[in-house]
N, C-alpha and C positions, 0 to 999 in steps of 0.2 A: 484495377485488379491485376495489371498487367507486371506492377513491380513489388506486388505481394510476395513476400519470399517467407516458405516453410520449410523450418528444419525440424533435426530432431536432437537428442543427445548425443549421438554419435557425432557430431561434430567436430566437440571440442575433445574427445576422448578415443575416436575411434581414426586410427590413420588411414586403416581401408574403405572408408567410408568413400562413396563418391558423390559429386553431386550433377545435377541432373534436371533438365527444365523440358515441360511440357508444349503444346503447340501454342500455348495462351501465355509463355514464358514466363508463368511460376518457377520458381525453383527449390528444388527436395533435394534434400543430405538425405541418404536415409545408408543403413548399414546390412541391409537383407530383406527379405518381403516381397510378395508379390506387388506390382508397382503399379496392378488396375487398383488395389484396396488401397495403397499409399495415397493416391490422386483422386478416389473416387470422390471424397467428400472435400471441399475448399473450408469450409467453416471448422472442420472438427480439428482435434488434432491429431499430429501424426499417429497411426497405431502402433506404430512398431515401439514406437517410446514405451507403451506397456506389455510388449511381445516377449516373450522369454519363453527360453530351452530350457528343459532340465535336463543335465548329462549324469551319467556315472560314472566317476574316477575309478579304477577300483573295485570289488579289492583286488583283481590280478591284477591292474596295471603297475608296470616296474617301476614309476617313479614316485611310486606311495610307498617304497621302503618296508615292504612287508607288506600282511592281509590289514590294508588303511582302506576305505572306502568315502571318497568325498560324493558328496551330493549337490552338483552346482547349480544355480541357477543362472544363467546366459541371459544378457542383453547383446546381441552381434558375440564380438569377442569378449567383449567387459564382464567379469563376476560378479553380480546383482549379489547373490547368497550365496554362503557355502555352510552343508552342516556335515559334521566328521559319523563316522559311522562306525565301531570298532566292536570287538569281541570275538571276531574271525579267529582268533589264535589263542581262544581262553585255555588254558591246560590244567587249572584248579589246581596252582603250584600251591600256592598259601594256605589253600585246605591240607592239602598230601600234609606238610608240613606238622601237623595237628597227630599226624600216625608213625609221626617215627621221632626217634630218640633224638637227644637236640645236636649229636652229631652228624646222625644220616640225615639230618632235613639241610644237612649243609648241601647236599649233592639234588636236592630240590630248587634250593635260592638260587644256587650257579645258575640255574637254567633259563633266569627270569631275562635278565638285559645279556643275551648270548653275545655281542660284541665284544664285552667287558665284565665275562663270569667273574675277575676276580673283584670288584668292586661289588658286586653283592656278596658275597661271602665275604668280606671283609666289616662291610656294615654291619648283619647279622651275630658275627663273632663277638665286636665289640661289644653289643649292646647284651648278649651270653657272659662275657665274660665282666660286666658292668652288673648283672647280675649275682653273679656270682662270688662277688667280691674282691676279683683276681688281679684285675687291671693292672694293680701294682707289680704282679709277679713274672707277666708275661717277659723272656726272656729278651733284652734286648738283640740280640742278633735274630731273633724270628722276626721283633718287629721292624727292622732294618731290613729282611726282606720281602716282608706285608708290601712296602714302600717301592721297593725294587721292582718287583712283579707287575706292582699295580701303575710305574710310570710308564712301563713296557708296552703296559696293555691301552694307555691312555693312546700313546704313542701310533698305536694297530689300531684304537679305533677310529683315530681322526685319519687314517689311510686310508680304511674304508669309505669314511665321509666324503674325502677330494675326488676318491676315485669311482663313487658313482655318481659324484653332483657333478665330476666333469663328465662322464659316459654320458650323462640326463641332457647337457646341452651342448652334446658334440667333440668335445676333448678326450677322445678318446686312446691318446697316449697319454694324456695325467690315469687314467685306468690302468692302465698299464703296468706304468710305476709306480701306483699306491702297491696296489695287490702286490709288486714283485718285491715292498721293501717288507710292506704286510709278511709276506711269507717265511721271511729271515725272522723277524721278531718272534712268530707261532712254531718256530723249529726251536729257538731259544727258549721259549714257554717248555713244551715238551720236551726239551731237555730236562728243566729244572722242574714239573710237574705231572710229567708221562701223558700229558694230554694238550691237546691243542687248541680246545674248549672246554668249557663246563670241567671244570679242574677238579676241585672239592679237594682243593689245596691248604686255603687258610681252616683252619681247625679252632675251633674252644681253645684257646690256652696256646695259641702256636701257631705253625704249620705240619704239613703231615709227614713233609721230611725237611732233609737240612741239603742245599745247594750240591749238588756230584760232582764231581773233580772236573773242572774244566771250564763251567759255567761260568766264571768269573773272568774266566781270558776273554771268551767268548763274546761276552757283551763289552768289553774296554774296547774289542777288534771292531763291534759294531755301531760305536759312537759315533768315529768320525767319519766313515760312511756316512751315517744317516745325516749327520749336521751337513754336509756337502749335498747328500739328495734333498733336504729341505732347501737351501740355496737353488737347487736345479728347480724345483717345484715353482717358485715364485720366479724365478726366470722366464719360465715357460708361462706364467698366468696373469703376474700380480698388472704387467703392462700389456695384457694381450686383448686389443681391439674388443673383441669378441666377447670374450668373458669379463671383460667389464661391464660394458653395456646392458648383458645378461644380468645382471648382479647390484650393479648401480642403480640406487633409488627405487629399488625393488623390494618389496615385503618390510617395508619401514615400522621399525616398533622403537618408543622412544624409552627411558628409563620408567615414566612414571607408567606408563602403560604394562612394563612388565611385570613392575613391583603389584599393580592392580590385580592381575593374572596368577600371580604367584612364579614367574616365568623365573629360571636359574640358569648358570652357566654361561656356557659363551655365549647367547641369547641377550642374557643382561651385560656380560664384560664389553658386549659389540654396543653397547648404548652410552658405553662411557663413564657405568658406574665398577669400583674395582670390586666386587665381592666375590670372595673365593674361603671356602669353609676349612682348605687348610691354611688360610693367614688370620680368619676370624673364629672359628673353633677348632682349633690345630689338634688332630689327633694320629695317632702314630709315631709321635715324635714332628710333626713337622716343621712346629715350631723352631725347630735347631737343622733348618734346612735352608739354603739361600737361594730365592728365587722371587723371581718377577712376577704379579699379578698380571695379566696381557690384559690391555682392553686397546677401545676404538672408536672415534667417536662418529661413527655413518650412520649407524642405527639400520643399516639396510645388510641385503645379500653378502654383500663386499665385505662390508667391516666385519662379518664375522668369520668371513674366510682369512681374513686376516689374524682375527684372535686364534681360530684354532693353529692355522699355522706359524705361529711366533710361540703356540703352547708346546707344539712340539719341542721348540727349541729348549722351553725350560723345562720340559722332562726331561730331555739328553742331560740340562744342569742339574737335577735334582738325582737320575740314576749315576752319574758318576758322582757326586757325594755320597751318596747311598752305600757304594762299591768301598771308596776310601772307610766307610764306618762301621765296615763288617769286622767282629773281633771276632776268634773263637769261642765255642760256646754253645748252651742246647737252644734248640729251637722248639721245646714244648715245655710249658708250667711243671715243677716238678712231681707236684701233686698228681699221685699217680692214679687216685679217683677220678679224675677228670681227664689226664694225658691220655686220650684212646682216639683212634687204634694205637697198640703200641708197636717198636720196631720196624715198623714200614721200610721197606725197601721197592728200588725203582726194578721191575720187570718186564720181559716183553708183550703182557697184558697189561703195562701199567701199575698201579700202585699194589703192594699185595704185602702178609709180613714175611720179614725175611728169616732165612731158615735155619739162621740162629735162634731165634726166636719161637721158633715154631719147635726145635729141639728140643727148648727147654723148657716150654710149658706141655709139651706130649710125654716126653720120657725124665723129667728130671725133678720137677716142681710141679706137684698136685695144688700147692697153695696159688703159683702162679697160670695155672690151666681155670681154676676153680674164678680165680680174678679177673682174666681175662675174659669167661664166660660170658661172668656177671655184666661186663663192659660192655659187652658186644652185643648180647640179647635183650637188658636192659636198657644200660646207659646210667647216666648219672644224675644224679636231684638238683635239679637249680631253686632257692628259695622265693618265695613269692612276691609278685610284685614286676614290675614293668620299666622299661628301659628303651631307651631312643638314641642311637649316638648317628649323626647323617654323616657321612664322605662327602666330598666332590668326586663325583664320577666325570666322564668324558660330557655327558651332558647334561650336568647339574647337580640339584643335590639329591644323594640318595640316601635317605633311612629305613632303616627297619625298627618298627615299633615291635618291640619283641616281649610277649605275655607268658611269665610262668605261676602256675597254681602250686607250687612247689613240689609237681612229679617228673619223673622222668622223660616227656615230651614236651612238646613248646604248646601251654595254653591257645593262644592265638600270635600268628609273625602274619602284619603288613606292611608292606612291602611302599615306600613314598618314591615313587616311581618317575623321575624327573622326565621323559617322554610323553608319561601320562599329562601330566600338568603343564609343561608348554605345548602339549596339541590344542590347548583351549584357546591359544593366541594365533592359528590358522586363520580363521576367521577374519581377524582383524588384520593378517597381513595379506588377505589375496582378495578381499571385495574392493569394490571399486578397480581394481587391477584388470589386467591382461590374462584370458585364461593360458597364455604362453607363460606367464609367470607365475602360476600355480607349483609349477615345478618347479624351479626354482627357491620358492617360496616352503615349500614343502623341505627340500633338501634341505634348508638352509637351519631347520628347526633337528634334522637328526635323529629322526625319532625311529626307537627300535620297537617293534609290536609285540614281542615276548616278554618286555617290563610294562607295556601298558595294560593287557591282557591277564596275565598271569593268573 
């Protein structure tokens, strides 16, 4: 009996595990446990093997990205289980949506993936104005800057990304510099849409104004900055001891497992397969845009810190085309049934009409007060019937299934929520793991709780 040796799982999986031999020089692996019940019994087997923690992630903890709540089950360190836990942040956008006219429900969608307001109002529009019949009319220089806006904002949300998945494992001057280039991009926003979030900028038929005098220098000055702080970024990471090893062969998801999942975006480009919805159903024009599909073949942590930071690169390519393709010209459908609000001007409340406008439907045109009424209190009719056009957002595909009964509100708008849908591949990337890599694992999915909730 003397060179009977019991272990347990922790062995081969757990590095803190120790091992450890009694007076009768057995010897036990074992990874926590009282170690009278480890040794009491010679015949049985180890307990600890069927021992487990349940812990709560969540939902305050800061590396769940919002109110996430994980449920884990614990072997030592190891994650036996994980089941996600979500509805913390429901705000019944999609209903409200159902009570206002299918312009004001644009300032509801914004609210959904808060990272990247203008990628939901841009899905939602299309598929209003796919409705509508209009597609064809929208004016090309609004939709040249639909494109603009939304490479911007691609651009600020992967700054957020680096810069709390570096905060999450100690790189806390990659936080630093996302947020401080973040902050340039969100003063550019608000230049060009009086707000810095939640915009309820893209419009039915347009946008809700046209570019201010300066906007346009403004982001050329901000290219080559940022193409050089991306260069800084991977300098400081892509070889740094530390955050590799964090990252490396961590939370491994292969193509065919994502495509099982329905998993989108840099999730799946990090697996090596190239799908991106503006090279495979181009809309906005993208089709007549030059750029690179990013992928990576690690299938872990890594590779998709790599996709999204090489995506930066091709939004900087994609908003300087963008810049070169803006011609003079209106920025809303001319149809003035649909064009609302009209005359908007930028103020220091933000969007409001301008008082030209306000002139001439108060004191000069009863017909134009009578129209604008109608627009503002009502809204306009969309014909019946249903429409889906998705985007690529920052983290995957988003659409909005958008239902009209042919009145003046949106029958039913849901919301395909690319967060929502790769939260289902958590699971698969952190059992069997480290619960150090939970985190990790978590960041590396992206997930916003305002598009999963909504």
């Amino acid at each position: 009996m003397s060179d009977t040796t019991y272990t347990s799982t922790y062995s081969a999986t757990d590095p803190y595990g120790s091992t450890s031999t009694d007076e009768s020089g057995r010897v036990f692996t074992v990874g926590g446990g009282d170690w009278d019940d480890v040794v009491g019994s010679v015949n049985s087997a180890d307990p600890i093997d069927a021992e487990r923690i349940v812990v709560n992630m969540g939902p305050q903890h800061p590396s769940t990205h919002g109110v996430l709540r994980l449920v884990l089950e614990l072997e030592g360190e190891t994650v036996a289980r994980a089941r996600l836990v979500i509805g913390y942040l429901h705000t019944g956008i999609e209903k409200n949506m159902e009570f206002r006219n299918w312009t004001q429900a644009v300032t509801f969608i914004t609210r959904c993936d808060y990272l990247s307001p203008l990628f939901n109002e841009t899905t939602y529009c299309l598929g209003v104005e796919r409705l509508l019949g209009v597609e064809d009319q929208i004016p090309d220089r609004a939709t040249v800057i639909r494109v603009l806006v939304m490479e911007l904002q691609r651009i600020s949300s992967h700054l957020v990304w680096i810069a709390t998945s570096g905060l999450e494992i100690g790189a806390i001057t990659m936080m630093l510099f996302g947020l401080r280039e973040r902050e340039q991009i969100l003063n550019i926003l608000e230049m060009i849409t009086g707000l810095r979030m939640n915009h309820a900028y893209v419009r039915p038929g347009g946008v809700a104004q046209d570019l201010p005098p300066g906007a346009v220098d403004r982001i050329r000055e901000f290219l080559p900055y940022m193409r050089g702080k991306v260069d800084e970024y991977e300098t400081l990471l892509t070889a740094n001891p530390i955050w590799v090893k964090r990252n490396k062969d961590v939370g491994v998801l292969d193509t065919r497992g994502c495509l099982q999942l329905g998993v989108t975006g840099p999730l799946l480009r990090a697996s090596g397969f190239a799908w991106d919805l503006r090279k495979e159903m181009p809309y906005c024009g993208y089709e007549n845009y030059d750029f690179d599909v990013v992928t990576a073949p690690g299938e872990d942590c890594f590779a998709r810190y790599l996709v999204r930071i090489n995506e930066m690169r091709q939004s900087l390519r994609i908003i300087e085309q963008a810049l070169d393709k803006l011609r003079p010209g209106p920025v809303m459908v001319e149809d003035k049934k649909i064009a609302w609000p009209a005359q908007l001007a930028l103020g220091g409340d933000g969007l409001g009409n301008s008082l030209d406008h306000i002139r001439h439907i108060m004191g000069e045109s009863m017909e134009a007060l009578i129209h604008h009424f109608k627009l503002v209190t009502e809204g306009f009719r969309v014909p019946p019937g249903q429409a889906y056009v998705p985007v690529e957002s920052p983290r995957g595909e988003l659409g909005a299934h958008v239902v009209s009964d042919g009145g003046t509100r949106p029958y039913r708008v849901h919301l395909r929520d690319p967060s929502f849908v790769n939260l289902q591949a958590v699971p698969v990337l952190i059992e069997g793991g480290m619960i150090a890599d939970v985190i990790t694992s978590v960041a590396s999915v992206d997930p916003v709780m305002g598009g999963v909730d909504r």
